[in-house]
Every structure is written in C-alpha cells, then in structure tokens.
N, C-alpha and C positions, 0 to 999 in steps of 0.2 A: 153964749157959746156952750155948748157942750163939756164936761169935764171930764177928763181923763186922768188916771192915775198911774204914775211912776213908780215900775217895781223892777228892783235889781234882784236878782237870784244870782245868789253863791255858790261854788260846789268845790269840793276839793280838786275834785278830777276829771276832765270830760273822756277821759277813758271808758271802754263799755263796763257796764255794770247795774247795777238795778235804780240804783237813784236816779243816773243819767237818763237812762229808757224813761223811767215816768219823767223828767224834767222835757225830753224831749218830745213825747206824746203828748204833754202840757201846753206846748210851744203850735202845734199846729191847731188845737182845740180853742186858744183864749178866746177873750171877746176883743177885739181888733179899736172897733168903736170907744171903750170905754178904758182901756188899760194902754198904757204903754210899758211894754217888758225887756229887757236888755238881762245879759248873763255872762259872769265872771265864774272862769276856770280859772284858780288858783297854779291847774298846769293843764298839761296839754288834749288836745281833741282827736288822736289818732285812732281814737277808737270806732269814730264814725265818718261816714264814708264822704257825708256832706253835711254842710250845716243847715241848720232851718233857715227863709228866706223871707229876706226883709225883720233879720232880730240882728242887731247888735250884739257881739260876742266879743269878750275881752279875756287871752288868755296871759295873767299874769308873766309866768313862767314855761315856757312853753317845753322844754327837755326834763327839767328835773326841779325841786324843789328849790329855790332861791330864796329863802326866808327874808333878805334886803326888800328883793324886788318884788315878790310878795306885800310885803308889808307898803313895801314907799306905792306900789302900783295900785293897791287897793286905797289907801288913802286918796289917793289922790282921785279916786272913780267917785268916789263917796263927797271928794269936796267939789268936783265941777261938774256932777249930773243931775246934782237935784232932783235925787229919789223921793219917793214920798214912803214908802216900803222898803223892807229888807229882808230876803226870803231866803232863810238859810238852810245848807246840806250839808250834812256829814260833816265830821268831829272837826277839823281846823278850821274848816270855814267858821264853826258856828264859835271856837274860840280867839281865833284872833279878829275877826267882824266886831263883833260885840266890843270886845277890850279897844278896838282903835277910834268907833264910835264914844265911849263912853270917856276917854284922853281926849279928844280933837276935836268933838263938836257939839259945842252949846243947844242947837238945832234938836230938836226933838226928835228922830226917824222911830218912827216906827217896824218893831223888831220881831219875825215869825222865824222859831225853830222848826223846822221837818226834822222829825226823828223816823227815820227808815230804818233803824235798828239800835240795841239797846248800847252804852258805855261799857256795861257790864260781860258783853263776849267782846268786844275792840282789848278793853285793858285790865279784867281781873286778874290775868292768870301774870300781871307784872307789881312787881313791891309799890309805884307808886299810883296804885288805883285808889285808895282813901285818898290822896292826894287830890285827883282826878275828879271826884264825887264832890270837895271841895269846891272846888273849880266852877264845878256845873250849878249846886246851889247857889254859888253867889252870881255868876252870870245868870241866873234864869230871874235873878229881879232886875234885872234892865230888859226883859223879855216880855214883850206885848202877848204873844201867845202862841202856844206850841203844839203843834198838828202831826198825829201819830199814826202811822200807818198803818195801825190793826189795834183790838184793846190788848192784845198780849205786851205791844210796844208801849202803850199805854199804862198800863197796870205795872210795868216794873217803873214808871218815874214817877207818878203817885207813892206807890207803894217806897220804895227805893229813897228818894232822894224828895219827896212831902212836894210832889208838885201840886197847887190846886185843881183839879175837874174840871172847874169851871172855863178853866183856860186854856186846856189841855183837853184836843180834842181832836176824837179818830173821821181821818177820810181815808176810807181804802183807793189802792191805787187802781183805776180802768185802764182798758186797753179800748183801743179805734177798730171798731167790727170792719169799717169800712177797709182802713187800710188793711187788714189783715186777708179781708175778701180780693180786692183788687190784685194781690202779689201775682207775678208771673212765676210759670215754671222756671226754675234757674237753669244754667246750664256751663260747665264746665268740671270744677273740683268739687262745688258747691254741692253736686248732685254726685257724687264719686259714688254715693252708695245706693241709687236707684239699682243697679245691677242688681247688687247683693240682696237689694226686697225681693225684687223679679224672684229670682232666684231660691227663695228662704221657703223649706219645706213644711217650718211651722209658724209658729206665734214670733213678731218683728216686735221684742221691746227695745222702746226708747229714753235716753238722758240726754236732757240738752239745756245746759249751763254751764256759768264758768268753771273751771277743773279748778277747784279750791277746797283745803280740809275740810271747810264749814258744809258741801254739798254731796258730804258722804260716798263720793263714787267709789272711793275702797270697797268698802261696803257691799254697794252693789254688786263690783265684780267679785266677788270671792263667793258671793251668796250666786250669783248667776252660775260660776263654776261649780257649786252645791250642786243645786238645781239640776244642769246636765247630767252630773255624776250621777244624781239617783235610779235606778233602776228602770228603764221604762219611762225615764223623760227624754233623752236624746232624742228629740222625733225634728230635729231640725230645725230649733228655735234660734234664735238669734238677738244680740244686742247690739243697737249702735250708740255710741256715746259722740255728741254734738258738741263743742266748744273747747275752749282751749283757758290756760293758765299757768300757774307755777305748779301744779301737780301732775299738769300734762305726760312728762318723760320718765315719772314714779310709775304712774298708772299702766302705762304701757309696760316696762319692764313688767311688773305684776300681770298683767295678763299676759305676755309670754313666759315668766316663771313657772306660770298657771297650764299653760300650755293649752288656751283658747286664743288664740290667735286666728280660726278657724271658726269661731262664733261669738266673738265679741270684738267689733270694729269700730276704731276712733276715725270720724268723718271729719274733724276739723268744725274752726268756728264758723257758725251759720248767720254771714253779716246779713242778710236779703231773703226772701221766700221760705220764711217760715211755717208757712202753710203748707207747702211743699215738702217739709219735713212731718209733720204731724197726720198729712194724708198718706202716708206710708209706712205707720207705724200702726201696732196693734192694743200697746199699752204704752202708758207714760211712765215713768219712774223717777220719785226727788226722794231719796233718800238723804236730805239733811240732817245734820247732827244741829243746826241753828236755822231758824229761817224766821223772820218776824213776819213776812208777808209773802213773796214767792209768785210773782206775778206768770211765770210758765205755766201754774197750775190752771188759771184761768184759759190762756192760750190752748191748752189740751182740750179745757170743760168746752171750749167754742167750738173746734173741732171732732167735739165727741168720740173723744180719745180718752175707757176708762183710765185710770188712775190707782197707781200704787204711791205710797208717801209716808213720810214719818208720823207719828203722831206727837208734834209739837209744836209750840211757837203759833206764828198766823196761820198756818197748816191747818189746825183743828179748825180754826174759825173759817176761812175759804170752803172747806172739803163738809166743814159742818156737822163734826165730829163723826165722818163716817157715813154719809148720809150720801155723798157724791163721790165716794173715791176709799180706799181699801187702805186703811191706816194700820203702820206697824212699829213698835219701839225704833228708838233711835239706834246705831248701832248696837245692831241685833241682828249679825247674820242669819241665824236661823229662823226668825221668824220673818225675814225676808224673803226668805229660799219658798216658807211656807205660802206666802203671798202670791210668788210666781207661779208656782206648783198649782196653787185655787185659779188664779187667774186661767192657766194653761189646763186644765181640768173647763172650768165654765166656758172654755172658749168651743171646745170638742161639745159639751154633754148639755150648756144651758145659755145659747146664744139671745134668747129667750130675754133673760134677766141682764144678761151686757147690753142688749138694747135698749132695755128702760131706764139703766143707770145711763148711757148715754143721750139718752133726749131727753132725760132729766135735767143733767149738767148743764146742754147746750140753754135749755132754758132758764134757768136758775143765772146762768153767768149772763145772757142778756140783757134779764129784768134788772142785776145789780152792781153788775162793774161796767157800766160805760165810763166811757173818758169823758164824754159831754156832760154828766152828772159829776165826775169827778173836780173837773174843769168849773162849774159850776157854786159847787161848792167851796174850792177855793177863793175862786172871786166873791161873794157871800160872807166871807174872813175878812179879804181886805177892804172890802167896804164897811163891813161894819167896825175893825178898828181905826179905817182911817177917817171916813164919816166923809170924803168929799172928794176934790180933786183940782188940778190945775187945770186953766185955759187948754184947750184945744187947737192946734195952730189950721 
C-alpha cells in the first residue's frame, strides 16, 4: 500500500492575515495521494468566508484565548491523531506545541517552525524580549527544522539567536494564478468603488491590506495629501485604501483632518475578487514600516500593476532591489510624495517604460512564486525529515 504522511499544522489564529492566506493556498495545492493534512486554530476562523474541503479543522478556542482549553485541547489532538509531522505558525502556536510535546510525549514527532515574521518586531519594544529570545533558543533544539519566508526572515534567526543554515531554510510564499484568473466580478459593497475609478480624472492609486501600524498607511495618506497639495498635481488623482483593522477609525479621522475625503477613499475589506481590485487601479502602494515577505506585492506583479514600496524587509527581495517596483525609505513622507509625483509624471510623459516594468513583473512572478512550486517544496521538507509514512487506508 501506499504511504501517506500525517501532518498537523498549528496557527495561532484563523483570522485573516498573511500566514493564514499562505496556510490556506497550501491547503488547496497539497498532494492529496501522499499527505494527510489536518489544521488547528488555537482560536477562531471568522476571518474566512468558508473552510477548505475535505481538511479537518480544529478550532481550539473559538471566541477568545482560553489558555485551559487551549492547552487540555491541543494535547489531546497530539495524543489521539497520530501525526507524524508538526507544522508550526506564529509565536504561540510554535511556543506552547513544542513545550506540550516535549512534557507528554515519549513518541518522537517530528517538529517544522514557519517563521512568517521575525520575534524581534512581535516583542522588542517590551522589557521581557531577552527573556523571549531565551525561550526560542532553547525550543529550537527540540526543532527538526525551520522554514523562513524570505532570507531577510532568515538572516535575523541565524544572525540573532545562532540558528544553523542548514536547517533553516527559505521557501517564499506563492499564490494560485488559477485561482486568482477565475474570480468573478463582485458585486455589491465589495465593488463600492468602481464608481469612483469610472469617475477619477487622473492616476487610481491603490492600498490593500490589513490597516495595521506595521503597513504604514499613515504614511501614505499624509504623503498623498502632499502630493495633491503641490502645484500642478491636483489633476484628479485618487486613492483607494482596501481592508480593514484596529487603525481603521485613526486613519479615517486623519484623512478627514486632512480634508481628502474627496480623493482618498476607505473601500473596506476585500474578502473575494481581488482581481477586480487590482484591474482598476493604476499603481500599487505597501508602504510598510516591517514586512518580511508581503504577498500583495506579488498579486499586483500578476496583474501588472507598477509598484510603489518600502525599501525593506522581504520587499527588497520580491521587488529585487528596484528592479520590478519603485522603492522608497520607510517612513518617509517625503520621498513618498516624490515616488507618486514620478509615478504620476511617467504615467502622462513615458507610458513607454510603465509598460516594460509591467510585463516584466508579470513574468518575473510567474516563472517564481507559484504555489505548486511552493506547495512542492514543502512536501520535499516533510519527506525528507520524516523519511516515510503510514498505511494508506
């Protein structure tokens, strides 16, 4: 018979966010034949709209953090599913997994961190971060091996905290061409601002992420109300900001303080037809102040949507230090103003050259970020530390 191999993945949260979406893009790509995959949310899944079909899904705590039932619920997955793998996400999962395996079970499991982002923006800026760093050396020696989402992610836990190379190693995350080709046009609030494209007498920039400090949208609106202000750019440009967060109702205020309320508009979050967003924009814009990897950049580069961005983090690496996409300091209003400014200049005077950066991109991100290669490559990991697998029913 055939062997197939038992792998649990962990996540803190199935709420939307970047680990989830590659967790869930992962889920429709595996190899069906050779893996069996099951997935523990620590809490809840409201972030998406359905679950993936035919996976087993276990959510802990489904309202709020229950650290009991967390704990008694995760034990107990780990003692009656006879995993053969342990595919860990984000900072809790990968600390109380590890500590409850290494207490309760004589059984060898073999142990894969995902590090989607570093310790070091989660917990520096609190007194007990040496603490924290503690913590993760000693858990990374009960750790088979740990897969980093960029070498930027990479390079700070070598560098940082003496992880080996050898064990530690980058798969960037892909997206599904397909799925992203198939979306329908949406239709309801979803599309609130097709109007306002129709409508926009100049260049339609876009931001579409969660509203969180780490993705710089300050930033961007203050540097966009620059922009208008300067002499001879009012010519009817426009921003729309896509998604939602705990910065949501800051942001707003500041763009009515601002008194763009008239050319900078929050669409809400965009759960479905994301294509549909990106075909009706003229530029992209991630002004992150952190980003280890930044999977929209990609979604833009398929869409041949140029690119405005930070220059840091996984950023440089995607964008390729400028090679596909218009890199500018991290908070840095001003040289973001300037970035618009070139952008809204080339768009008028050298459509020329926004063309070949866009068939650039579009090809650049097909040749290297598929999810069937990404997908791939993971499976490649668990076979080679686990070396084998269970009967096949």
């Amino acid at each position: 018979m055939a062997k197939k191999i038992k792998i649990l993945h962990v996540i803190d949260s199935l709420e939307h966010g970047g680990a989830q979406e590659f967790l869930f893009q992962y889920l429709k790509a595996f190899d069906k034949t050779r893996f069996d995959v099951e997935i523990c949310g620590l809490v809840g899944m409201s972030g998406y709209s359905s679950r993936p079909q035919g996976i087993d899904i276990f959510v802990l705590s489904p309202n709020k953090y229950n650290i009991f039932k967390i704990v008694g619920g995760l034990h107990n997955i780990l003692k009656t599913r006879e995993y053969d793998v342990i595919h860990l996400h984000l900072y809790f999962s990968k600390l109380l997994t590890r500590i409850i395996i290494q207490l309760f079970f004589k059984r060898k499991l073999k142990v894969i961190v995902h590090e989607h982002n570093s310790i070091d923006f989660e917990f520096s800026r609190y007194f007990f971060y040496p603490v924290i760093k503690i913590i993760e050396k000693i858990l990374y020696s009960f750790t088979d091996m740990v897969i980093c989402n960029s070498e930027y992610t990479q390079n700070f836990y070598i560098d940082k905290l003496n992880y080996r190379k050898d064990n530690c190693k980058v798969i960037y995350n892909g997206i599904d061409f397909g799925e992203l080709d198939k979306e329908e046009t949406s239709s309801g609030g979803e599309v609130a601002f097709l109007n306002i494209c129709e409508n926009a007498k100049g260049a339609v920039f876009g931001f579409l992420s969660r509203l969180h400090y780490q993705k710089g949208a300050e930033y961007l609106i203050r540097a966009f109300a620059s922009f208008l202000a300067d002499k001879g750019q009012n010519k009817g440009h426009i921003l729309l900001i896509a998604g939602d967060g705990p910065e949501a109702q800051r942001l707003m205020r500041l763009t009515k303080d601002l008194k763009m309320e008239d050319s900078i508009f929050f669409v809400g979050k965009l759960v479905k037809n994301k294509k549909f967003f990106y075909q009706n924009i003229d530029c992209f814009i991630l002004p992150s102040i952190y980003e280890p990897f930044g999977i929209v950049l990609l979604e833009a580069l398929y869409f041949k949507v140029p690119i405005i961005a930070s220059r840091i983090g996984g950023i440089v690496e995607i964008l390729k230090n400028g090679k596909y996409g218009f890199l500018v300091k991290d908070k840095d209003v001003p040289g973001l103003e300037g970035a618009l400014s070139s952008f809204a200049k080339m768009e008028e005077t050298d459509k020329g050259s926004l063309d070949r950066i866009r068939e650039a991109g579009f090809e650049y991100v097909k040749e290297h970020f598929s999810i069937k290669d990404t997908v791939k490559q993971l499976e490649d990991v668990y076979i080679k530390i686990y070396g084998g697998g269970r009967d096949a029913e």
